[in-house]
C-alpha positions in Angstrom: 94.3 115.5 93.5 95.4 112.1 93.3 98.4 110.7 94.5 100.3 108.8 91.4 103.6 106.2 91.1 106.0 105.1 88.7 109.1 102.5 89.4 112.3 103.0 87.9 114.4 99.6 86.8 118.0 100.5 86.2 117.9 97.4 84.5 115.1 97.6 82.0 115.3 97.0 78.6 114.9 99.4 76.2 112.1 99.7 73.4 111.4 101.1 70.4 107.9 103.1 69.7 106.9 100.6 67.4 107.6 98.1 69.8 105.7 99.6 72.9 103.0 100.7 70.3 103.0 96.5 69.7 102.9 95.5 73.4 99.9 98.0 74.1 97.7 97.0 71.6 98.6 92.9 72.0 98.0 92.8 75.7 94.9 91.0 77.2 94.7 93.2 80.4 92.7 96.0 80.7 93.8 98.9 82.2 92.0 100.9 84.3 92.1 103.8 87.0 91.6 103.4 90.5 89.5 105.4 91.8 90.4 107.7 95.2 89.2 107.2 98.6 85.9 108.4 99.0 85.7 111.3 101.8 83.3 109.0 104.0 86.1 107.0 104.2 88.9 109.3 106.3 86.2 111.4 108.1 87.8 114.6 110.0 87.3 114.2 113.4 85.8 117.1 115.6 88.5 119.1 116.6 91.3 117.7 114.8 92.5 120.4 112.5 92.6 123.4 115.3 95.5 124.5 117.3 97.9 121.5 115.3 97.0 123.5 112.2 98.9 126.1 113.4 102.0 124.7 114.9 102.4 123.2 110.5 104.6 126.3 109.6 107.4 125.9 112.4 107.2 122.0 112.3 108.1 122.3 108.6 110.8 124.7 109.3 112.4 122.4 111.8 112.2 119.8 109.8 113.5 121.3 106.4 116.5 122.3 108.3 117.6 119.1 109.3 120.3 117.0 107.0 119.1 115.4 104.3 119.8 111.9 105.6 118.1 112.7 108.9 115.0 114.2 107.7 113.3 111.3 107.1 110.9 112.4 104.2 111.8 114.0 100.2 112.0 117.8 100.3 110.4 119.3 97.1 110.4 122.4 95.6 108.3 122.3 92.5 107.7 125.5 90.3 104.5 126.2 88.1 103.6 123.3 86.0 105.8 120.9 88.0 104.0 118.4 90.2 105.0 117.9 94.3 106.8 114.1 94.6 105.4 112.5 97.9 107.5 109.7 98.4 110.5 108.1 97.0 111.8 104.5 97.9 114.3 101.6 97.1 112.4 98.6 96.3 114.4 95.6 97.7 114.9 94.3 94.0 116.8 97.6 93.6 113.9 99.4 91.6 113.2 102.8 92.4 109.6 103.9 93.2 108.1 107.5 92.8 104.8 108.5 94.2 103.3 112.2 93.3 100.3 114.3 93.4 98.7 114.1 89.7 97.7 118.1 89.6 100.5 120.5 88.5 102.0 123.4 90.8 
């Protein structure tokens, strides 16, 4: 699992194939993956995932059943082949940002 993100421009321009097909194969950087945060680097600490572990199922309730504009965090329900969204925000130049896990439901 890694976690992915796109940004939405309302104001984008629109392209043909041809012409994205053009702009791929005429641009001068390379593209490359990131690669995710080794385990070493986020150790678990002793103890940390016990009684808290738990307590997840009733925290998630709570919180589900809150209004939507006071939850604080997207609620998603994705079905098999969908994939979860993690975060969702308004850019300040009014571009919308998306941020999922890349493995499928």
């Amino acid at each position: 699992m890694a976690t992915q993100s796109f940004t939405l421009d309302p104001n984008a321009t629109t392209y043909t194939d041809d012409q994205i097909v053009g702009k791929v194969n005429t641009a001068t950087a390379q593209i490359t993956r990131a690669s995710s945060v080794a385990a070493a680097a986020r150790p678990i600490a002793d103890a940390e995932v016990t009684t808290a572990k738990l307590d997840t199922g009733v925290a998630k309730a709570n919180l589900d059943a809150m209004a939507d504009t006071a939850r604080g965090y997207v609620k998603t329900s994705p079905t098999s082949g969908q994939f979860k969204v993690i975060a969702v925000e308004r850019q300040a130049d009014g571009k919308l940002k998306v941020e999922y896990d890349d493995v499928a439901v």
